[in-house]
C-alpha angles and dihedrals in degrees: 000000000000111000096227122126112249095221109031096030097236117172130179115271137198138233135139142290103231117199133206090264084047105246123149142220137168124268133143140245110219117209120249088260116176127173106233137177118217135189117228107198099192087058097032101231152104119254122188109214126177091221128176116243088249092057089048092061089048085061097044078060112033110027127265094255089059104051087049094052085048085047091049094045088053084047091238080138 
């Protein structure tokens, strides 16, 4: 399963460990991805979307149906 947020389009990035004698070394940074179920009240139906923490609080504020018409129009979905 690919670890990418269905609404903001968050995917896992890399970037480096860093030590005390500054060496460095890969590693990567996962996004706050969380499966979630949502009602959407104009169709009448339940949607399960893996969404970040940060996309959660976009639909806290805006309504589930619009995010998921921004994230259409970004073709995230």
């Amino acid at each position: 399963m690919s670890r990418v947020c269905d609404l903001t389009g968050k995917k896992v990035i890399t970037g480096n460990n860093v030590s005390h004698s500054k060496r460095r070394t890969k590693r990567k940074f996962y996004p706050n991805l969380q499966t979630k179920k949502f009602y959407i009240p104009e169709e009448d139906k339940w949607v399960t979307l893996k969404v970040s923490g940060s996309a959660i609080r976009d639909i806290n504020k805006l309504g589930v149906a619009a995010c998921i018409k921004k994230a259409k129009a970004k073709g995230f979905m």
